[in-house]
C-alpha positions as CSV (number, residue, x, y, z in Angstrom):
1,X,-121.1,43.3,43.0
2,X,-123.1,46.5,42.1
3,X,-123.9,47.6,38.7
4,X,-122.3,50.7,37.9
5,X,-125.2,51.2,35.2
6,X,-127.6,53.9,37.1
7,X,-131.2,53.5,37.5
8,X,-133.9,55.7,34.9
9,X,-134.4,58.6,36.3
10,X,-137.5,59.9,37.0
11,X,-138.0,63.9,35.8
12,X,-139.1,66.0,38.7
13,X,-142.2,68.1,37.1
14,X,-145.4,68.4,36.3
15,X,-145.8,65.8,33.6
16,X,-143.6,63.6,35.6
17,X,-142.4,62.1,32.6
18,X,-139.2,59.8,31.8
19,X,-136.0,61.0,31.1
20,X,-133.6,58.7,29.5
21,X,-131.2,56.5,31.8
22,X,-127.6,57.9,32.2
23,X,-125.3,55.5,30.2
24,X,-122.2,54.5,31.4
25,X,-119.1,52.6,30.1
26,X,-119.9,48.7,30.2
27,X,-118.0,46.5,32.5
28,X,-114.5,45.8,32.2
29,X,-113.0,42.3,33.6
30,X,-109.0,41.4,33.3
31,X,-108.3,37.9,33.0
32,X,-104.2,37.0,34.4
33,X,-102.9,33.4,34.1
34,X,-99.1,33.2,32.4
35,X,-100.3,31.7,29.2
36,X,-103.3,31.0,27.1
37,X,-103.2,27.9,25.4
38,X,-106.2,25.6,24.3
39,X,-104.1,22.3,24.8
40,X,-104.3,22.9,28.2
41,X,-106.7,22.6,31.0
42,X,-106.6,26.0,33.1
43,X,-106.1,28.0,30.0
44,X,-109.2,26.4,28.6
45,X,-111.0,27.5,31.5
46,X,-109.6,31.0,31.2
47,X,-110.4,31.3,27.4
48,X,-113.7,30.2,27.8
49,X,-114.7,32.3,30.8
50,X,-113.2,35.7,28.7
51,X,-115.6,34.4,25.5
52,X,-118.7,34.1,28.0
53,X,-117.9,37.3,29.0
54,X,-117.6,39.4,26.5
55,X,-120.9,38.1,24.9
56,X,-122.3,39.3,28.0
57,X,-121.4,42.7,27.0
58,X,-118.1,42.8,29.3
59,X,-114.8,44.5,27.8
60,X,-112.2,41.9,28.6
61,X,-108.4,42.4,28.5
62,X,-106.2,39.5,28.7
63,X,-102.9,39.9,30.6
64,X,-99.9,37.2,30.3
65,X,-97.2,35.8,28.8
66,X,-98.3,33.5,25.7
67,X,-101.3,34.0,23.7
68,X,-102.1,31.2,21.3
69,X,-105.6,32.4,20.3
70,X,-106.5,36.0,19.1
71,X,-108.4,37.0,22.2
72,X,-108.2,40.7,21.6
73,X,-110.1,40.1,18.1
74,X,-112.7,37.3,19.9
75,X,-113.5,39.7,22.8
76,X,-113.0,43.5,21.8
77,X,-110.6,43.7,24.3
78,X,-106.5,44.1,24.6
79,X,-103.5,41.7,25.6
80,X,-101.3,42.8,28.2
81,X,-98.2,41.1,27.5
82,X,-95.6,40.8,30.9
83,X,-92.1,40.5,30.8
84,X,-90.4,36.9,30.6
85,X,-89.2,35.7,33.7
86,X,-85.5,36.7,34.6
87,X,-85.4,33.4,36.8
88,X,-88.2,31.8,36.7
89,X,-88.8,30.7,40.5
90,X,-89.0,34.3,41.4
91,X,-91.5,35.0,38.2
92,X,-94.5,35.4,40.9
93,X,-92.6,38.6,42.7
94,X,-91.1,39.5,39.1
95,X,-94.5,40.4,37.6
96,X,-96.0,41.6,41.0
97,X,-93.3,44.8,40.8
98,X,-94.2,44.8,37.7
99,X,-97.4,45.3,37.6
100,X,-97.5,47.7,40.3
101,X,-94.8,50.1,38.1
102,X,-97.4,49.7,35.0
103,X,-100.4,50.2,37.1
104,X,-99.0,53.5,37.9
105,X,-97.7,54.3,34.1
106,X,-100.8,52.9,31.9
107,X,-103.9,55.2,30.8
108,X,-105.8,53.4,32.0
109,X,-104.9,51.0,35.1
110,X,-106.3,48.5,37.5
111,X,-108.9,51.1,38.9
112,X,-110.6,50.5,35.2
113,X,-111.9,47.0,35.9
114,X,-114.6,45.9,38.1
115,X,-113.1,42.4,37.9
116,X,-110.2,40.6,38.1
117,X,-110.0,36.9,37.4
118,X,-106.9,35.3,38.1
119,X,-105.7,31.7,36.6
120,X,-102.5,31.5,39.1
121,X,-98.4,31.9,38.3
122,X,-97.2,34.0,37.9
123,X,-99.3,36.5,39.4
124,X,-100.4,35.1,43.1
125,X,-98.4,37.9,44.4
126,X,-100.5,40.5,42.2
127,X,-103.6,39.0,44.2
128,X,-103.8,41.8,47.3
129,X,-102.7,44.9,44.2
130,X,-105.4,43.5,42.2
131,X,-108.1,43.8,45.4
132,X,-107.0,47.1,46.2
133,X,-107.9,48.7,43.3
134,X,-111.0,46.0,42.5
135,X,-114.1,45.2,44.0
136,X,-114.3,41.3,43.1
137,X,-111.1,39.3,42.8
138,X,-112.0,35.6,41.8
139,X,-109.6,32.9,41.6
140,X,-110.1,29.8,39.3
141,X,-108.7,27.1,41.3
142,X,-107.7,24.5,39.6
143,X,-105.1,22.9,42.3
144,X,-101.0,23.2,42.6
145,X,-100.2,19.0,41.1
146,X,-98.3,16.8,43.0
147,X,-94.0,17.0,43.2
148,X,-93.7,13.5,42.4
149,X,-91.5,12.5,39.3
150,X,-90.8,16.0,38.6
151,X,-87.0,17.6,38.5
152,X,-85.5,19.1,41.6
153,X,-86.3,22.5,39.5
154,X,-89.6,22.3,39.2
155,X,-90.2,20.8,42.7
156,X,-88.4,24.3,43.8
157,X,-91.6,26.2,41.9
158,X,-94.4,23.8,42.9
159,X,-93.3,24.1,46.7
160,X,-92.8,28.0,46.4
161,X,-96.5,28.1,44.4
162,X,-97.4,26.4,47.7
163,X,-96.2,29.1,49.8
164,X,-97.5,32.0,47.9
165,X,-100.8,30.8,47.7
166,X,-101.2,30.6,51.5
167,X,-99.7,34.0,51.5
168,X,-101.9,35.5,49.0
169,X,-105.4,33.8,48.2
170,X,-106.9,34.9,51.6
171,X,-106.8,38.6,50.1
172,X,-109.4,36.8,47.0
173,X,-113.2,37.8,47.3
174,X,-114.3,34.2,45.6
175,X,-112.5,31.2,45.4
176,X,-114.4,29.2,42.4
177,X,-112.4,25.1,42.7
178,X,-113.2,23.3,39.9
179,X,-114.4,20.4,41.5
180,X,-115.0,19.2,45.4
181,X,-111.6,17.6,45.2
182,X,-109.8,20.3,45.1
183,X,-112.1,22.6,47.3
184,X,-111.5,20.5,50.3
185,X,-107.7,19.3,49.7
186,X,-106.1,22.6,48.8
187,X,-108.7,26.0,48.4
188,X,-110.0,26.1,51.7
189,X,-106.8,25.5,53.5
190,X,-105.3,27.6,51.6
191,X,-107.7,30.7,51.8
192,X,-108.3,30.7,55.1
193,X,-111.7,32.4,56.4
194,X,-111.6,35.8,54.1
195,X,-112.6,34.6,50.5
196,X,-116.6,33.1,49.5
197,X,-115.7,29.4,48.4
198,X,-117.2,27.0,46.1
199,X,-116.6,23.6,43.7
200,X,-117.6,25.3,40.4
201,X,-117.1,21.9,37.5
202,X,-116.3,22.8,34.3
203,X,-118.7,22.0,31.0
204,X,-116.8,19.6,28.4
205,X,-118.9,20.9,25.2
206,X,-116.2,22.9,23.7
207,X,-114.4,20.5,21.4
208,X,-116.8,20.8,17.7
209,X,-118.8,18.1,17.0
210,X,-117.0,15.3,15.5
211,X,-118.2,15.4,11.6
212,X,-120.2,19.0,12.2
213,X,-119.6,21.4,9.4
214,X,-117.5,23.5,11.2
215,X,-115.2,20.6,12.0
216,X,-112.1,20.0,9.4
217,X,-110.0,17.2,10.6
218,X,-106.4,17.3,9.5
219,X,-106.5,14.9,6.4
220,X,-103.3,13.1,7.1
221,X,-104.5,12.0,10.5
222,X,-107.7,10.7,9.1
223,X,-105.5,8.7,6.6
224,X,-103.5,7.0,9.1
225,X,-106.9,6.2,11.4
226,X,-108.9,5.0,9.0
227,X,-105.9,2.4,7.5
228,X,-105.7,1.3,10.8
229,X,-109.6,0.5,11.6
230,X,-110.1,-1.1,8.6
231,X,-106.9,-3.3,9.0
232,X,-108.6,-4.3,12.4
233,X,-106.8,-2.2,14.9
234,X,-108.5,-1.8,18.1
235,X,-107.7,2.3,18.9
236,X,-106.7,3.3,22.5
237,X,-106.2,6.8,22.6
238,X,-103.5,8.0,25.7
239,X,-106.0,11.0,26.6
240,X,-104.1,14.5,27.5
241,X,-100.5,15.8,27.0
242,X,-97.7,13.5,26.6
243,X,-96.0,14.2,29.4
244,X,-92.1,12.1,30.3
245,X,-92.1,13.4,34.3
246,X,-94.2,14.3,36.5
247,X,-97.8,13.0,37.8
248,X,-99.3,13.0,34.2
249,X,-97.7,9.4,34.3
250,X,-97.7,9.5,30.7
251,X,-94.9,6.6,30.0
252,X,-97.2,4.4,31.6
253,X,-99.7,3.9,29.0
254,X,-96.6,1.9,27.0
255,X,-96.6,-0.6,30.1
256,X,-100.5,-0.7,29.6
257,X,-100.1,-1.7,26.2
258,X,-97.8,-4.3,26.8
259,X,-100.1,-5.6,29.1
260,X,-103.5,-5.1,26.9
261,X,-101.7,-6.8,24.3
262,X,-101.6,-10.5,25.9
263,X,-105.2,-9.7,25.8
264,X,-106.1,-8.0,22.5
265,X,-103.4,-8.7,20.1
266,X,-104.7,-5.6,17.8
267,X,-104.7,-3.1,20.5
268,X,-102.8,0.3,19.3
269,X,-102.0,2.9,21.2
270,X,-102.9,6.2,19.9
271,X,-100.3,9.0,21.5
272,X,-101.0,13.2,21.5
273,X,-97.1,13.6,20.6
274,X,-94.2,13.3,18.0
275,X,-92.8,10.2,17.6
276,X,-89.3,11.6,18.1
277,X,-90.1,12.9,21.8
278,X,-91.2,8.9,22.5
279,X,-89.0,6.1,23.8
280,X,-90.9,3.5,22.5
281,X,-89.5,-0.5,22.6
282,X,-89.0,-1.9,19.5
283,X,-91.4,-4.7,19.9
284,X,-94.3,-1.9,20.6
285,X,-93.8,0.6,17.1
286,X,-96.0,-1.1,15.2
287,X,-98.6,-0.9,17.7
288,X,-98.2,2.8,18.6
289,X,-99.4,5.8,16.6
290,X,-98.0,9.4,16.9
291,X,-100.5,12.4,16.0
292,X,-98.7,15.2,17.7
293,X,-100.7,18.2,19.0
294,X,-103.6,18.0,16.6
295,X,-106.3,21.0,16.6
296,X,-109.3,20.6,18.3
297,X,-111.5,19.7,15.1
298,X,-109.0,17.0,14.8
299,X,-108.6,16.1,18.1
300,X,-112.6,15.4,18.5
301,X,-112.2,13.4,15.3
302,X,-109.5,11.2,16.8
303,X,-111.9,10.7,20.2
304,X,-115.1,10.0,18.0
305,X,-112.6,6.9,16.6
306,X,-111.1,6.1,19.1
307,X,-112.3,2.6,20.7
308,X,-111.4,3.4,24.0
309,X,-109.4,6.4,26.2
310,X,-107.0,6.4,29.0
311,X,-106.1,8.2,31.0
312,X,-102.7,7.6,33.3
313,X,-102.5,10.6,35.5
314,X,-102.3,10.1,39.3
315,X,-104.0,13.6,40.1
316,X,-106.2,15.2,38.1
317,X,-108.5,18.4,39.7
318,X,-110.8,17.5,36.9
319,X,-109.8,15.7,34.0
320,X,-111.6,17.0,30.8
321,X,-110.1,14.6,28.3
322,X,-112.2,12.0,30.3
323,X,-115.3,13.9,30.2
324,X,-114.9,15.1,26.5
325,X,-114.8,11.1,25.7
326,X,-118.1,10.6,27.2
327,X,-119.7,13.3,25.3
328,X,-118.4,11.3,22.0
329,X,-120.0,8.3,23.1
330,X,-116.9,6.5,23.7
331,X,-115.4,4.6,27.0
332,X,-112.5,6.3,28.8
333,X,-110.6,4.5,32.1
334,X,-108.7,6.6,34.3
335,X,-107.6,5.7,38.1
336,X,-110.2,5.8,41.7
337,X,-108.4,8.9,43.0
338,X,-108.4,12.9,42.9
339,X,-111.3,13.9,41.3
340,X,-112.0,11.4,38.6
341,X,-115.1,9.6,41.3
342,X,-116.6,13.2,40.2
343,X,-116.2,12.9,36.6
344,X,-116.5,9.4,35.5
345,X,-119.8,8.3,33.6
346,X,-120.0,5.6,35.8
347,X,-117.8,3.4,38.7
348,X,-117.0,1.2,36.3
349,X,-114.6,3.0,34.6
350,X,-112.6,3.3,37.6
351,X,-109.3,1.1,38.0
352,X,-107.4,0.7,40.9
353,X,-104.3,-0.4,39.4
354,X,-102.5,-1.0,35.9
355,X,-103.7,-4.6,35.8
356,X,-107.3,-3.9,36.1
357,X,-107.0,-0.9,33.7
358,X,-105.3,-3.6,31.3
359,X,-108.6,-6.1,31.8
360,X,-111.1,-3.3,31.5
361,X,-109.2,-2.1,28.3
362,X,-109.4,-5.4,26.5
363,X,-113.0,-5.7,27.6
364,X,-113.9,-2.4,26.1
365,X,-111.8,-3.1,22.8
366,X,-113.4,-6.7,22.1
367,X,-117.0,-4.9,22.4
368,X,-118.3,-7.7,24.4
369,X,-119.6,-5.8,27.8
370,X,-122.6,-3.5,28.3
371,X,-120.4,-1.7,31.2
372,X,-118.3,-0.8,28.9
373,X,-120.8,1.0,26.7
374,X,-122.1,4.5,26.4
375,X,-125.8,4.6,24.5
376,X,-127.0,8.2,23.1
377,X,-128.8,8.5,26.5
378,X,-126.0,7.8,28.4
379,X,-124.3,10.9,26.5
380,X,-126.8,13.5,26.6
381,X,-127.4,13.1,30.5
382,X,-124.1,13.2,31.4
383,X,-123.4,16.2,29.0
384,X,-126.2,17.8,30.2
385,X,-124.0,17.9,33.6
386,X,-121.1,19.7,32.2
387,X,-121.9,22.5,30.2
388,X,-120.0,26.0,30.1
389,X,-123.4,27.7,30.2
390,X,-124.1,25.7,33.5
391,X,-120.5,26.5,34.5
392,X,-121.1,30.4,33.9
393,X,-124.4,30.6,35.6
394,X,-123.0,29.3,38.7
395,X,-120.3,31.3,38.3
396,X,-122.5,34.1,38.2
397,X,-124.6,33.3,41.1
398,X,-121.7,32.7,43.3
399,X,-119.7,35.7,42.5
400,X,-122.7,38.2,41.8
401,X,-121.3,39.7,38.5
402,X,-123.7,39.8,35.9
């Protein structure tokens, strides 16, 4: 897109001298997606794309629903709350008529930004309003998951997301997937011919360094961690959300453990949840361990001692728990499917079922395979393959905002 900053002008006379350039407001980007929460993947994304821009120079507004983070105070910009859904399955449309009553009422309105970046639901519907009034409209694809093991409920959204991104993302100027898997199994049958399309990865270098100054671990998780590595427990930490339904396949890791266990009899599996929200078997408790929804200081803490991650999920359109285990030096297994063949250090860590997950687990715990190691070299050049800085210059290049 153009810059809206004009050239120096040049003074017509005799001296032919310079005049100063005309200055003109900086650019203004609005950033849509229903929440913004760091625990999750696409809101991640969002957050981090907002910070890159406003150090850039950008005024950013936020528009959604939830708002963990202080993003006005991080950016200079504003958060735009929208009303809660009256039923949610119709939340899309909801916010679409709303948005157009508030684009006529606010002070300042959609004709105010010279870009829109859109996360998804509820505001697919909002897409064609937004490119009306905007010259670059880029959605951050980051795929609809699968129905599989979810309620009849939530099948009824997933389908209709279905439906209104065919309807709406052909009216996008860029469609930025965040990975190859994705591009080619849902954004480019979904956008049709109109929108510029491309796998844009994301970085992983966003959790503090485990140790760094700035990091502060919560103390009591530290406690309970450290008891258990020096009474010889061998840490598997269930990477991501604990999630009961749904492809996140999250009950599965219990059925892993059972299995790892005929294997490595001090295998304990570290869990992202409250104990109370986990049906666990009697004979498992004492090898499970519940950390809730730590920060992200703690949360890289618990990855830097962790032995080993997994990761259940049957679709992933990127998996960043994986990838911010590399970056700690520490193995992670997931499954050969969706886009983990993108992410994984190496094939190795890819399983094709429970049972060879369960093998390659005890083989990482016991320490006793190369394959199963990650050297300081290892690290850096895979990390030097997922920055944010990389992910924001092509960004950048592919959508032409600067």
């Amino acid at each position: 897109m153009q810059s809206r900053i004009d050239p120096l002008l040049l003074a017509n006379n005799a001296s032919d001298c310079m005049v100063p350039a005309k200055i003109m407001p900086r650019k203004r980007a609005l950033i849509c997606h229903e929440r913004f929460l760091p625990r999750f993947g696409a809101d991640r994304v969002l957050i981090i794309v907002g910070r890159a821009l406003a150090a850039d120079g950008w005024g950013v507004d936020f528009m959604g629903q939830h708002f963990q983070v202080n993003l006005a105070a991080e950016t200079g910009g504003t958060t735009i709350g929208i009303p809660p859904a009256e039923v949610y399955a119709k939340f899309d449309e909801q916010t679409s008529a709303w948005l157009k009553e508030w684009n006529t009422k606010a002070k300042a309105g959609l004709d105010c930004y010279d870009l829109v970046v859109v996360g998804g639901w509820p505001f697919f519907s909002s897409i064609p309003l937004f490119r009306a009034a905007c010259d670059a409209v880029v959605f951050i694809d980051c795929g609809v998951v699968p129905n599989d093991g979810f309620p009849r409920e939530t099948v009824d959204v997933l389908d209709r997301l279905r439906e209104l991104r065919r309807r709406n993302l052909p009216y996008c100027t860029h469609i930025a997937a965040n990975s190859a898997f994705t591009l080619e199994t849902q954004s480019r049958a979904d956008a049709g011919k109109g929108p510029l399309l491309r796998a844009v990865l994301n970085g992983i270098d966003h959790l503090p360094e485990a140790g760094g100054a700035a990091a502060a671990p919560d103390p009591i998780s530290m406690r309970v961690l450290s008891e258990a590595t020096a009474a010889g427990k061998k840490l598997m930490l269930l990477l991501g959300r604990y999630e009961q339904h749904g492809y996140k396949n999250s009950p599965a890791a219990l059925r892993l453990l059972q299995q790892v266990l005929t294997l490595e009899p001090q295998a304990t599996l570290l869990v992202l949840e409250r104990a109370a929200d986990l049906g666990i078997d009697r004979s498992l408790k004492s090898h499970v361990i519940c950390l809730g929804h730590p920060d992200d200081a703690t949360l890289a803490w618990i990855m830097s001692q962790a032995h080993l991650g997994v990761s259940m999920s049957l679709w992933e359109g990127f998996n960043l728990p994986i990838a911010e285990m590399y970056r700690q030096r520490r193995p992670a297994l997931c499954f050969d499917l969706a886009a983990h063949p993108e992410v994984v250090l190496r094939p190795w860590f890819l399983c094709d079922d429970l049972e060879g997950m369960a093998g390659k687990a005890a083989i990482a715990l016991c320490g006793h395979s190369n394959m199963a190691r990650i050297s300081a070299e290892d690290a850096r050049i895979y990390s030097a393959r997922f920055t944010w800085a990389r992910f924001m210059q092509e960004l950048k290049q592919f959508t032409g905002f600067q």
